[in-house]
TIBAGU-868345 format. One record per residue (C-alpha): residue in three letters; x, y, z. Coordinates in steps of 0.001 Angstrom, whole numbers, padded with zeros to 6 digits, always signed. Each point is the difference from the previous one (the first is absolute). Layout:
// residues N
ALAXYZ...
// end
This chain:
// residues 503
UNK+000000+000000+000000UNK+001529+003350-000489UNK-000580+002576+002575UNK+000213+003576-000974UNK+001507+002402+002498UNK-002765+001211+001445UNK-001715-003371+001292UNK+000136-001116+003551UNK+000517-003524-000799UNK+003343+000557-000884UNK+002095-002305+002912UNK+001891+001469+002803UNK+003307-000680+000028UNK+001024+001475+003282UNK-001454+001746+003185UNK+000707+002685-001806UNK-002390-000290-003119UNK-000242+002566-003033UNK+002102-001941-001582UNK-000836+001781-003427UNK+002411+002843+001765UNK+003328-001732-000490UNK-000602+000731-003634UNK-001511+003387+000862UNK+001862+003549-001210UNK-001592+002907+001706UNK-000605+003578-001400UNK-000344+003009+002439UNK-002743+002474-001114UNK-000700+003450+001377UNK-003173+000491-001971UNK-000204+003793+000711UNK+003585+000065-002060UNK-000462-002804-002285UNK-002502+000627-002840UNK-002811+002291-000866UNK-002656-001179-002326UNK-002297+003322+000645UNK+002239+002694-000465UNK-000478+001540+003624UNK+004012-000389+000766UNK-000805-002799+002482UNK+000562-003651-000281UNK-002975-002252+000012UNK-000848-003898-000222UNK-000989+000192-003769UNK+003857+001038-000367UNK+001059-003211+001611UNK-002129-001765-002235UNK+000799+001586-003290UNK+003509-000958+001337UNK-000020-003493+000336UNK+001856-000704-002775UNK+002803+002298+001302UNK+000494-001704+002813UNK-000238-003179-001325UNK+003111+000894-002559UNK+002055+000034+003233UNK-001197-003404+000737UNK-001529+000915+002752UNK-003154-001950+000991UNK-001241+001785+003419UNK-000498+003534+000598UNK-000396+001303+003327UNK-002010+003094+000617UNK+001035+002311+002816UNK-003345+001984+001344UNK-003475-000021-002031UNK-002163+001091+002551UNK-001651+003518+000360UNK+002950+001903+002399UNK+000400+003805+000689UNK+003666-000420-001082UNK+001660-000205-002916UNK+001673-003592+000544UNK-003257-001669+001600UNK+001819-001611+003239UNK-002497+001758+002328UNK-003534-001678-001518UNK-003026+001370+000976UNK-002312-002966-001577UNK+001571-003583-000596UNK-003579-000995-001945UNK+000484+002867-003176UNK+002269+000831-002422UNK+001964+003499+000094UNK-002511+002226-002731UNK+003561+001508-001827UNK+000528-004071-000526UNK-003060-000805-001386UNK-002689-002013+001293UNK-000620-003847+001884UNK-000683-001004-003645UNK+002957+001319-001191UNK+001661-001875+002866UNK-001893-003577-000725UNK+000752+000971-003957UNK+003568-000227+000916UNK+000158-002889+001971UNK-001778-002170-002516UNK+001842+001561-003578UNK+003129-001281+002594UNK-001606-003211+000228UNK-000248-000790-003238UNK+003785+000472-001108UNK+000727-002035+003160UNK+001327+003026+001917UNK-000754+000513+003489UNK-001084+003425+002294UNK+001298+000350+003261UNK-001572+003184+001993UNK+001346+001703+002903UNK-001198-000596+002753UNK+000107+002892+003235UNK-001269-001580+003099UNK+002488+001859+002195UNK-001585+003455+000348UNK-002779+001767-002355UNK-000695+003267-000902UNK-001465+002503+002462UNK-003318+000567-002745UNK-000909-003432+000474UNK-003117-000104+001382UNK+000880-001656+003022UNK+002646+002323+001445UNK-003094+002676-001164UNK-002343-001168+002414UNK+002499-001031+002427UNK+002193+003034+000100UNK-000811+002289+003384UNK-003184-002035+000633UNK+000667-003279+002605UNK-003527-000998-000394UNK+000805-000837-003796UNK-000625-003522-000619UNK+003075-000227-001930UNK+002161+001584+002900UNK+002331-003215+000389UNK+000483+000319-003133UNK+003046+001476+000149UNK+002819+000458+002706UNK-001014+003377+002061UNK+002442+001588+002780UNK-002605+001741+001648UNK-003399-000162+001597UNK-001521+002401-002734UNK+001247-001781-002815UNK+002049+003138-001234UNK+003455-001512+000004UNK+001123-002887-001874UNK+002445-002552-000940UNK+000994+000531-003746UNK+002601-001926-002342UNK+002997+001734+000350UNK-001718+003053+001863UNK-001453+000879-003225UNK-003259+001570+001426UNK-001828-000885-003567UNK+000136-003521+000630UNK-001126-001403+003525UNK+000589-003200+000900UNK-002426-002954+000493UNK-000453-001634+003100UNK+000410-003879-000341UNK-001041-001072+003358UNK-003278+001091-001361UNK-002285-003332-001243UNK-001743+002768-002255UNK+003173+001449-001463UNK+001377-003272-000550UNK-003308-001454-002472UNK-000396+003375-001830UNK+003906-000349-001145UNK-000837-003555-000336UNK-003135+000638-002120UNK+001823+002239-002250UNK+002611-002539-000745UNK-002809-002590-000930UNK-001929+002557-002226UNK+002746+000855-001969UNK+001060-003456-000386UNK-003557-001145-001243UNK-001982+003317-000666UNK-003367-001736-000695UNK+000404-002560+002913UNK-001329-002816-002611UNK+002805-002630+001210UNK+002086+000707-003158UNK+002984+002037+000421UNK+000843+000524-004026UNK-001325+003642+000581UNK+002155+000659+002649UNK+003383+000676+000491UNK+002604-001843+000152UNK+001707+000894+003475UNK+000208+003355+002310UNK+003490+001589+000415UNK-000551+000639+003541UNK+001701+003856+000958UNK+001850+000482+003320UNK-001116-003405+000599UNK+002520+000229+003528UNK-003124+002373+001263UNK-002906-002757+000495UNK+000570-003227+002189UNK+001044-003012-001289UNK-003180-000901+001116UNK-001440+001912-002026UNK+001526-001615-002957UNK-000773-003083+000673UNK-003035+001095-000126UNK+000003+001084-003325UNK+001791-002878-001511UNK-002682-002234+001525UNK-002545+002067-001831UNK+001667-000095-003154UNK+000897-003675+000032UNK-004036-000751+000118UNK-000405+002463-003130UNK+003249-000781-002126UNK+002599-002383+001781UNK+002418+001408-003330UNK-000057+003524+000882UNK+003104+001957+001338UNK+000024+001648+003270UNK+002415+002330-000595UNK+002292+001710+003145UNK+001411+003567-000233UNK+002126-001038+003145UNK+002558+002539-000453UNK+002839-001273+002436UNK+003907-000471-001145UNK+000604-002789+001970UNK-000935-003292-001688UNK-000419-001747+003750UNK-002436+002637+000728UNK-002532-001400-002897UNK-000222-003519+000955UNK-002808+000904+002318UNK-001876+001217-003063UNK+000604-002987-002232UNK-001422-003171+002263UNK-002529-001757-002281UNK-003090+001217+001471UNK+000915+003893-000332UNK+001233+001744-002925UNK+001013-002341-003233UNK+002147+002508-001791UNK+002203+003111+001615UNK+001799+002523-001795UNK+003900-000702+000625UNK+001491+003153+001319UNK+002823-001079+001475UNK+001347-000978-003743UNK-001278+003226-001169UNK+002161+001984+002695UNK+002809-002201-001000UNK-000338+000974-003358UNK-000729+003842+000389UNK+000911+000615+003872UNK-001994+002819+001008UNK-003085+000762-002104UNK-000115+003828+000354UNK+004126-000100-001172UNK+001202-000210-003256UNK+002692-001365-001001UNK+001002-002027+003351UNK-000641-003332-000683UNK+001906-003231-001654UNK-001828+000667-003142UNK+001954+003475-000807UNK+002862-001731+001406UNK+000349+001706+003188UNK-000354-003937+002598UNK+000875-003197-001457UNK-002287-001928-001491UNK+000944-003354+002382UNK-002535+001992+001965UNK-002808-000955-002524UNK+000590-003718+000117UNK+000425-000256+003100UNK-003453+001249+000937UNK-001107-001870-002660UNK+001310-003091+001286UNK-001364+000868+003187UNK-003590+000001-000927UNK+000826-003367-001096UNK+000399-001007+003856UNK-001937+002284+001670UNK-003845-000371-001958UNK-002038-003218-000618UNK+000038-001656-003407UNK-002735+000986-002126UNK-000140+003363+001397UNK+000019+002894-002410UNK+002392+003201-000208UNK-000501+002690-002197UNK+003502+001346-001192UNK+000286+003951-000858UNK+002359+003022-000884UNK-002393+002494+000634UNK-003604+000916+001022UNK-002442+002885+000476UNK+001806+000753+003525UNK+003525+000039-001163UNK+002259+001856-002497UNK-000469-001241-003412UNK+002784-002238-001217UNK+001537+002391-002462UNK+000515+002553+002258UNK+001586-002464+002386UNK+002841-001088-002618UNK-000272+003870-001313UNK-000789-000405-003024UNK+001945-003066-001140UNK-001931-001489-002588UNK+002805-003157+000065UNK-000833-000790+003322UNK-003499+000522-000312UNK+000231-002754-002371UNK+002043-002498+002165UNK-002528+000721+002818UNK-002494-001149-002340UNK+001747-003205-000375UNK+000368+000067+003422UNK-003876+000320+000356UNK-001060-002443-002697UNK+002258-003099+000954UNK-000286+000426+004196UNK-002151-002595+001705UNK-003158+000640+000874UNK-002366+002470-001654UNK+001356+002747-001628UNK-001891+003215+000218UNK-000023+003433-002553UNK-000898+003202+000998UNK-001349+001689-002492UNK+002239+002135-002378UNK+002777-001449+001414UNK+000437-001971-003162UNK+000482+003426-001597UNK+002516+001400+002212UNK-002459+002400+001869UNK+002090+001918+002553UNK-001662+000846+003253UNK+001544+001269+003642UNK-002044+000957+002631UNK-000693+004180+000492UNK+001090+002807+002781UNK-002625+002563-001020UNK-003285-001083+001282UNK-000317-002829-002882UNK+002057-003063+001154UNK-001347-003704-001268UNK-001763+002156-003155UNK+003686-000046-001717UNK+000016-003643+000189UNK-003315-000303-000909UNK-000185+002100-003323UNK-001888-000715-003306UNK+000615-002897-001972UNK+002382+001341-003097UNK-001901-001439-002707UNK+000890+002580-002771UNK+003034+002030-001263UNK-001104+003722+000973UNK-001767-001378+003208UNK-003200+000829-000943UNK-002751-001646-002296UNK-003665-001309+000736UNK+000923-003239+002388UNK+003308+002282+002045UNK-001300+000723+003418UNK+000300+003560+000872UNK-000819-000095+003730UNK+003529+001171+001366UNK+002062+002307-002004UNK+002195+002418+001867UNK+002515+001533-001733UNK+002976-002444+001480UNK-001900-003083-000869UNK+002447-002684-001341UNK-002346-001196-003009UNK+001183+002824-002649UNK-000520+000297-003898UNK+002707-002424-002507UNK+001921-000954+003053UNK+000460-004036-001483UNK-002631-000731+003058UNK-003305-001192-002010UNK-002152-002742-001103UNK+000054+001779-003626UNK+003863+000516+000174UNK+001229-003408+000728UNK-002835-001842-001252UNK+001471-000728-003590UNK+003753+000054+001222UNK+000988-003825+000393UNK+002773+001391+002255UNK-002128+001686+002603UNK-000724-000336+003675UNK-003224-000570-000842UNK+000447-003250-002763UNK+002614-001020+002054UNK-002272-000589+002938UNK-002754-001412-002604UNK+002738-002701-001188UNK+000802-000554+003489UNK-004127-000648+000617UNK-000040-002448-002817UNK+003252-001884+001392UNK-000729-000453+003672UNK-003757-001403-001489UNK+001361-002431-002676UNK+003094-001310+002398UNK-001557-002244+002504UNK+003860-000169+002422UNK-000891+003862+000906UNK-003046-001034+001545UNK+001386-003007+002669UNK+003100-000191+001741UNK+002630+002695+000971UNK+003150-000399+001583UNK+003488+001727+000170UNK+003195-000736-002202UNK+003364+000594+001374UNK+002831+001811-002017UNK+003491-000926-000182UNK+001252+003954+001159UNK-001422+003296+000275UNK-003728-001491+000282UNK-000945+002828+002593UNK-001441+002297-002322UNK-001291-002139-002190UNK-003755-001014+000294UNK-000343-003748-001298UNK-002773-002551+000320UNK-001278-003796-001669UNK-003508-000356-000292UNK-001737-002936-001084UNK+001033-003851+000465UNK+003808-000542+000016UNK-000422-003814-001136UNK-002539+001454-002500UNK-000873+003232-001832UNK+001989+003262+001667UNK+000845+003550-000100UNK+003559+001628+000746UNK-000516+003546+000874UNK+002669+002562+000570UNK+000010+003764+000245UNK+002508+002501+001066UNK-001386+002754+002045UNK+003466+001499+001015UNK+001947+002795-001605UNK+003128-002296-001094UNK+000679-002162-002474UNK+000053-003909+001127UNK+001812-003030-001283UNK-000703-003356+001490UNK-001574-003286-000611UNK-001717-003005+001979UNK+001398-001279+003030UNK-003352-002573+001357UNK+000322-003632+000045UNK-003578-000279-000051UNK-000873+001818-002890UNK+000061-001928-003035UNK+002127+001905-002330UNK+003156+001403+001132UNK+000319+001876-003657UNK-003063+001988-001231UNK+000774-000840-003457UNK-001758-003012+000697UNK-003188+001750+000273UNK-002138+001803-002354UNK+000382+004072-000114UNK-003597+001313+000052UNK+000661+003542+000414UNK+002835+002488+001353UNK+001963+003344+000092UNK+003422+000656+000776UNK+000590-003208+000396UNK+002926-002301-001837UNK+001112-003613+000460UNK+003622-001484-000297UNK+000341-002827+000935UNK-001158-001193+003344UNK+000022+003634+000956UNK-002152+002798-000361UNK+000216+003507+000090UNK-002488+002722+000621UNK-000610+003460-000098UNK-002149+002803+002516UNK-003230-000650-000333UNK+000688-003235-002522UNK-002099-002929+000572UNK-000521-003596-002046UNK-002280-002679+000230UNK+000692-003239-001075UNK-002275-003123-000722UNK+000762-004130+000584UNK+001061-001350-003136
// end
């Protein structure tokens, strides 16, 4: 019988489930930047769809939507009603329209998901606000008798926390989760979504989560539960990946191994400032520290962080060997969008700070035309007119960022080793700064990785017994950049990288 990716029949392999995720690649969309099908200079949900296609071409199969709620701010973290769709973003059919046009190219949606806090115009913290006779009054976590004072994430006052010990706060979250999941409560999730990308998911309880995942098991025991558990420390996420809790975590603590601090540019072993034994070994580590079967999403950038070109500055060469990095890793690799164009972004000092790292998608040359967002345009804005960084400029240039991560797409999907197995390879001399990794089955099909995120020039070769080729001219060449061969040895240039195939 053959199951299509959206039936629950599908067998569990693991605790873990979703197994259609191993396979996954995940695109980021801010829909207020991405595209604009109406001409009113803000993003919508009939831009996602008419962009399908696009996203597709970078083989990604999974999008995940930040905010679509209604929201008095501009990046929709502070929701004021979980049931509706934001009215700049379109409508709920617009939303369901989505979800099944993603269906039928076997794509997936994953929606965020903000149980931590909501906005102060939800109705709740209306009635609830300076009135302790309000029904909803444990609603949310009050420091005083006349409900004036309140805990909020990160003492932002626009977003007040809710109170977990409350039963009531704890089903409404719940509820949402399971509405979203299957919006016409029929039994039959394909109208759904695929999984919630849960935000400061460190805020609720475990409990909580539990919770949730208990709920969403019953609906759809293949959707993602998602964790934005944003600690450095890999020992501090095992709590968050048990089984019966989260099934998939973002990896930060590869991230900050890659990048070091997100709000820095040009810090971090990918610009060649820490060696990159740092990113293996954290790699390695999740290996020990997480159950099998559990799911890590891999990243170079994201909504909260500096964009990836402004971390390496502008170097288009290491752009491209991050790429590689991105596309061969372990786990599920995850774009954010216009990254694959080279979209600079660092965060502000003059009362706009994440906006910079959040600007319109650069779909044209003169960034402007009738799907270019035009929500955010100060005059220092990075997205600026025949800069190199568009859709319409690299689109037709078979040496762009932007074909090089569609080639990239196509590989990862048609080369079944970059989807199982990972491990390190050791190098005969000078290995430090050198980022190398197998994937795959070493008595079987593999993949040789290397990539050198330094600043020098390195020759070595193989030095590991239990790697089956000691010379990599015994394996296939699928791709590389300053890279040569001669002999058993190998040299390779800044920001060169190879990948090689079993024979």
């Amino acid at each position: 019988m053959s199951l299509t990716p959206h039936q629950n029949t599908r067998a569990q392999d693991n605790q873990f489930g979703a197994e259609w995720f191993n396979d996954a690649i995940m695109y980021e969309v801010f829909v207020r930047s991405f595209r604009d099908s109406d001409g009113d200079g803000i993003g919508d949900l009939q831009g996602v769809i008419d962009s399908l296609d696009y996203i597709q071409s970078l083989g990604a199969n999974t999008i995940w939507l930040m905010p679509v709620h209604p929201s008095p701010s501009y990046h929709g973290y502070d929701v004021s009603d979980y049931y509706e769709i934001n009215p700049d973003y379109g409508t709920l059919d617009d939303m369901l329209m989505l979800i099944e046009e993603a269906h039928k190219r076997d794509m997936y949606i994953i929606l965020d998901y903000v149980a931590n806090h909501t906005s102060t115009f939800h109705e709740f913290f209306q009635d609830a606000y300076d009135n302790p006779d309000s029904e909803y009054g444990n609603f949310y976590k009050w420091m005083d008798e006349d409900q004036t004072s309140y805990q909020s994430f990160a003492g932002v006052s626009s977003m007040p926390e809710v109170n977990y010990e409350n039963e009531f706060a704890r089903q409404y979250m719940i509820d949402v989760a399971k509405f979203w999941l299957d919006p016409d409560s029929d039994g039959d999730p394909s109208d759904g979504v695929d999984g919630l990308r849960c935000d400061v998911a460190i805020g609720p309880p475990l409990s909580f989560w539990r919770e949730v995942r208990t709920a969403m098991l019953e609906i759809n025991p293949d959707a993602v539960l998602l964790g934005e558990v944003w600690l450095r420390s890999g020992l501090q996420l095992q709590d968050y990946l048990q089984g019966d809790t989260f099934n998939a975590l973002f990896d930060f603590p590869t991230f900050h191994s890659l990048i070091a601090d997100h709000d820095t540019n040009a810090d971090g072993a990918v610009s060649g400032q820490t060696s990159s034994e740092f990113i293996g070994l954290t790699l390695r580590g999740s290996l020990r520290l997480y159950p099998e079967g559990a799911h890590l999403v891999r990243f170079i950038n994201n909504h909260d962080t500096n964009r990836f070109m402004s971390e390496v500055e502008g170097d288009w060469e290491r752009a491209r060997a991050a790429a590689v990095w991105l596309y061969t890793v372990s786990g599920t690799p995850m774009i954010y969008y216009g990254e694959e164009i080279g979209m600079f972004g660092s965060k502000g000092d003059s009362g706009f700070y994440d906006e910079y790292r959040r600007e319109p998608m650069d779909w044209f040359r003169t960034g402007r035309g009738d799907e270019m967002t035009t929500w955010f345009r100060p005059g220092d804005r990075y997205n600026l007119s025949n800069d190199g960084v568009s859709v319409e400029e690299q689109d037709d240039d078979p040496a762009s960022l932007l074909n090089h991560y569609r080639l990239l797409g196509e590989f990862r999907n048609q080369t079944p080793a970059l989807r199982s197995g990972y491990g390190g390879v050791e190098l005969s001399s000078s290995s430090s700064d050198i980022y190398t990794a197998w994937r795959g089955d070493l008595a079987g099909d593999f993949a040789f990785v290397v990539i050198n995120f330094s600043t020098e020039t390195i020759s070595t070769s193989l030095d590991d017994d239990e790697f089956p080729v000691s010379d990599l001219s015994e394996m296939e060449l699928a791709f590389g950049e300053g890279f040569t061969l001669d002999g058993p040895r190998f040299t390779i240039e800044p920001a060169g990288y190879a990948v090689f195939l079993s024979r």
